[in-house]
C-alpha positions in Angstrom: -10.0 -7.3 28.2 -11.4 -4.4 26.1 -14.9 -5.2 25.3 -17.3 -3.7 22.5 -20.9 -3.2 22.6 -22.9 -4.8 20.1 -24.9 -3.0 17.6 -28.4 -3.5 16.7 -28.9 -6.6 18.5 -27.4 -5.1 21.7 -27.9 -8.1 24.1 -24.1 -8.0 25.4 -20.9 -7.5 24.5 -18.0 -8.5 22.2 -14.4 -9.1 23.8 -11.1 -8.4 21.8 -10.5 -12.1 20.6 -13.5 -11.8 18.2 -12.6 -8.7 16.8 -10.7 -10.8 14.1 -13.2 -13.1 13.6 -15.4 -10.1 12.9 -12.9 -8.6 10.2 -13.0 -11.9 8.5 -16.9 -12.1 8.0 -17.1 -8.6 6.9 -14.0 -9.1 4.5 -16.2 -11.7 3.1 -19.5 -10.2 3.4 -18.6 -8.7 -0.4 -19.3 -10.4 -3.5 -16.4 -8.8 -5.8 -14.2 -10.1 -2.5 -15.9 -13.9 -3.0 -15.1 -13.9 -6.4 -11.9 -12.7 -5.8 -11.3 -15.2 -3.6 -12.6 -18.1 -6.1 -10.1 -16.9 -8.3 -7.4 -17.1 -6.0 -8.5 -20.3 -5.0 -7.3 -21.1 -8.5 -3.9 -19.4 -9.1 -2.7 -16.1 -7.9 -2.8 -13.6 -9.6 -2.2 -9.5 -9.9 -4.2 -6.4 -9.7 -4.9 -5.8 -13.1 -5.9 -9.6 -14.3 -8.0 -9.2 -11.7 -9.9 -6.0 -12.4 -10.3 -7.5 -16.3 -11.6 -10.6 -14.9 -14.5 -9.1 -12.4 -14.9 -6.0 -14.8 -13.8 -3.8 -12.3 -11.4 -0.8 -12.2 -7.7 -1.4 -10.8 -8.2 0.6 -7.7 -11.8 -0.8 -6.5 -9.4 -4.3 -7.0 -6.3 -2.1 -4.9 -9.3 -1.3 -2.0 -10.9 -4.6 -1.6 -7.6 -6.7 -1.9 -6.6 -4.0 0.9 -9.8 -5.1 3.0 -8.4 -9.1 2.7 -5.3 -8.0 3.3 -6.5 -6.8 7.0 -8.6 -9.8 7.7 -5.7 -11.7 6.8 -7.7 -13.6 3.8 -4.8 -12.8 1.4 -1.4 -12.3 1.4 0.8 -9.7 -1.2 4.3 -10.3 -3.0 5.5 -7.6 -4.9 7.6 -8.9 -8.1 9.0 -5.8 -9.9 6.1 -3.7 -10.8 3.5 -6.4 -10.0 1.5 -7.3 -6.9 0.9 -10.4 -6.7 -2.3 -11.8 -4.5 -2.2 -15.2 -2.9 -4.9 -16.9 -0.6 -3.2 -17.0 3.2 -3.3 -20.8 3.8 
């Protein structure tokens, strides 16, 4: 088993099977990615209704859609020139 040291708190070390975990809570550490998540919650939806929504530009949506993605938060269809975002159930 790989392990990591711990940062600031330092007291031990974190083995591979929380290394997920870990992407999770910083996926969600972000408000634009909470609030991007609410709205999910309530359909899915694409890129740009997105950016109008949060009043945020298309690519800051691309990045932090791209950070969910990873933590496996969301999930990505693409329907012609669309991406469409869905909460990974």
């Amino acid at each position: 088993m790989k392990k990591i040291k711990v940062g600031i708190i330092g007291m031990g070390y974190i083995g591979e099977s929380h290394i997920e975990e870990i992407a999770v809570f910083k996926a969600l550490a972000d408000e634009s990615r909470l609030k991007i998540i609410s709205i999910l919650m309530e359909k899915d939806s694409y890129t740009e209704y997105l950016a109008n929504r949060l009043n945020l530009t298309p690519p800051t949506v691309t990045y932090h859609m791209d950070k969910l993605e990873k933590a496996g938060i969301v999930y990505s269809t693409r329907i012609q020139h669309y991406i469409i975002y869905s909460i990974n159930r």
